[in-house]
C-alpha positions as CSV (number, residue, x, y, z in Angstrom):
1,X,50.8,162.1,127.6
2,X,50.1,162.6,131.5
3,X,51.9,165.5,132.6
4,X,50.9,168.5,135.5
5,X,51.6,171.9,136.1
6,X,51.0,174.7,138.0
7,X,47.8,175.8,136.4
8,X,45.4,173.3,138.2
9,X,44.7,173.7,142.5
10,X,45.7,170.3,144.4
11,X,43.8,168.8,146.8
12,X,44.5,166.3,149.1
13,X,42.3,164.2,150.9
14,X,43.9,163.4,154.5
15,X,41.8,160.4,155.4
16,X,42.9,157.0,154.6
17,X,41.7,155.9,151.1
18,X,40.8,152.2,150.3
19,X,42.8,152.2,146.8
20,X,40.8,149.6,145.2
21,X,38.8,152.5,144.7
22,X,38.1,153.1,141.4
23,X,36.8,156.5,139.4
24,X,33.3,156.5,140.9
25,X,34.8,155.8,144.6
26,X,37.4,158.1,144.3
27,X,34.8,161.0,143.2
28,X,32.4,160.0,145.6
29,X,35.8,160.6,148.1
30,X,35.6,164.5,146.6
31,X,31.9,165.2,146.6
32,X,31.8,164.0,150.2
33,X,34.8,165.0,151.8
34,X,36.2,167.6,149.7
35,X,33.4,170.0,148.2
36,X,35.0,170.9,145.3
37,X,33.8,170.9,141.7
38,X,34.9,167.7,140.3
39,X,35.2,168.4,136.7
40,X,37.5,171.9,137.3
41,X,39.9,170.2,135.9
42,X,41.9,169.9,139.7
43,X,43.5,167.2,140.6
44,X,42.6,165.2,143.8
45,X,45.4,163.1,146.1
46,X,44.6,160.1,147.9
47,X,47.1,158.1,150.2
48,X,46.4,154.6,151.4
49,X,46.9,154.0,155.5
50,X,50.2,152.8,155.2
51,X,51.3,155.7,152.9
52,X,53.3,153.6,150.2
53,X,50.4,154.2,147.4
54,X,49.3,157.4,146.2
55,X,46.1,157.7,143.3
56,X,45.5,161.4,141.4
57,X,42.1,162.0,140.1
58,X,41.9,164.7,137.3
59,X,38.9,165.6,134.8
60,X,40.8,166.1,131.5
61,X,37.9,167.5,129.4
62,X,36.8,163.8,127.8
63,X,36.4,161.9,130.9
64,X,38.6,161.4,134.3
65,X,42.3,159.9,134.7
66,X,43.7,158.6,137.8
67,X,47.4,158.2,138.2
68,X,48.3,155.6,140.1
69,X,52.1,154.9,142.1
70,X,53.0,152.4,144.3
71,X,56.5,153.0,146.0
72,X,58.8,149.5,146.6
73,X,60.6,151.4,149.6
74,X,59.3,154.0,151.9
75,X,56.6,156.1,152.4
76,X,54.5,159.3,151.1
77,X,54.4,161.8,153.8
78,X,51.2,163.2,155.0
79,X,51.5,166.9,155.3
80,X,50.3,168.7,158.3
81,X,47.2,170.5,158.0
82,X,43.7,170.3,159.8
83,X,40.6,169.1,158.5
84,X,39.8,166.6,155.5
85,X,41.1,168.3,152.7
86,X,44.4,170.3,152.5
87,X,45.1,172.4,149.5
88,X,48.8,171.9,148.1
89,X,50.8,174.0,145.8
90,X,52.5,172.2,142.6
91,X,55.7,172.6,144.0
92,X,54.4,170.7,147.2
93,X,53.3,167.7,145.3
94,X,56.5,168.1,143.2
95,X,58.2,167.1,146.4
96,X,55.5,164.5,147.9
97,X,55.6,162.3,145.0
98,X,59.8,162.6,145.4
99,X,59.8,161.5,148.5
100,X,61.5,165.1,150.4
101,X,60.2,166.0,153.3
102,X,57.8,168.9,152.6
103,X,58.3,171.1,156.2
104,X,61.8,170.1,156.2
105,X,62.3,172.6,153.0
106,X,63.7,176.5,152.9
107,X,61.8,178.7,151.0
108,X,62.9,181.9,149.8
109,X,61.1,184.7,149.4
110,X,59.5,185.3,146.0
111,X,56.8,187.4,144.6
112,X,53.6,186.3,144.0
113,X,50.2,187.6,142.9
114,X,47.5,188.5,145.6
115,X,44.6,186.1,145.4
């Protein structure tokens, strides 16, 4: 069973992504662009131009899974951020894959751990 959580970073990559792109195009996408280690175990977000397809790539310890959603009505957003890559927090892509508008949220104050 596919599930995520909170353990793994997320990264997405803010160019546009061809998403015929398989597993070796999509991890060339992260070795190029991203420059991160691409079996940690994080999971990497690409969007297509028009936004209505999203693609995760994750090494799950046997080999790498891409998760793959095509919306029928609207569009993902495309958070604001500078440069390629933009590191999200699980709640962030909790509320990009349901469609709320990320800056549009409250958050309230909670602790967290100094990295």
């Amino acid at each position: 069973m596919l599930s995520f959580s909170s353990r793994p970073r997320y990264f997405l990559y803010r160019g546009v992504t061809d998403m015929r792109k398989g597993f070796n195009g999509l991890s060339g996408l992260v070795r190029q662009h991203i420059d991160h280690e691409l079996l940690s175990g994080d999971v990497f977000i690409f969007l297509n131009r028009r936004r209505d397809r999203i693609k995760l790539l994750v090494w799950d310890r046997t080999g790498f899974v891409v998760w793959y959603k095509v919306l029928e009505r609207g569009t993902f957003e495309l958070p604001a951020g500078e440069g390629e890559r933009l590191e999200m927090s699980w709640t962030d892509i909790q509320l990009l894959l349901e469609g709320i508008e990320i800056k549009s949220v409250k958050r309230r104050k909670r602790y967290s751990r100094a990295a």
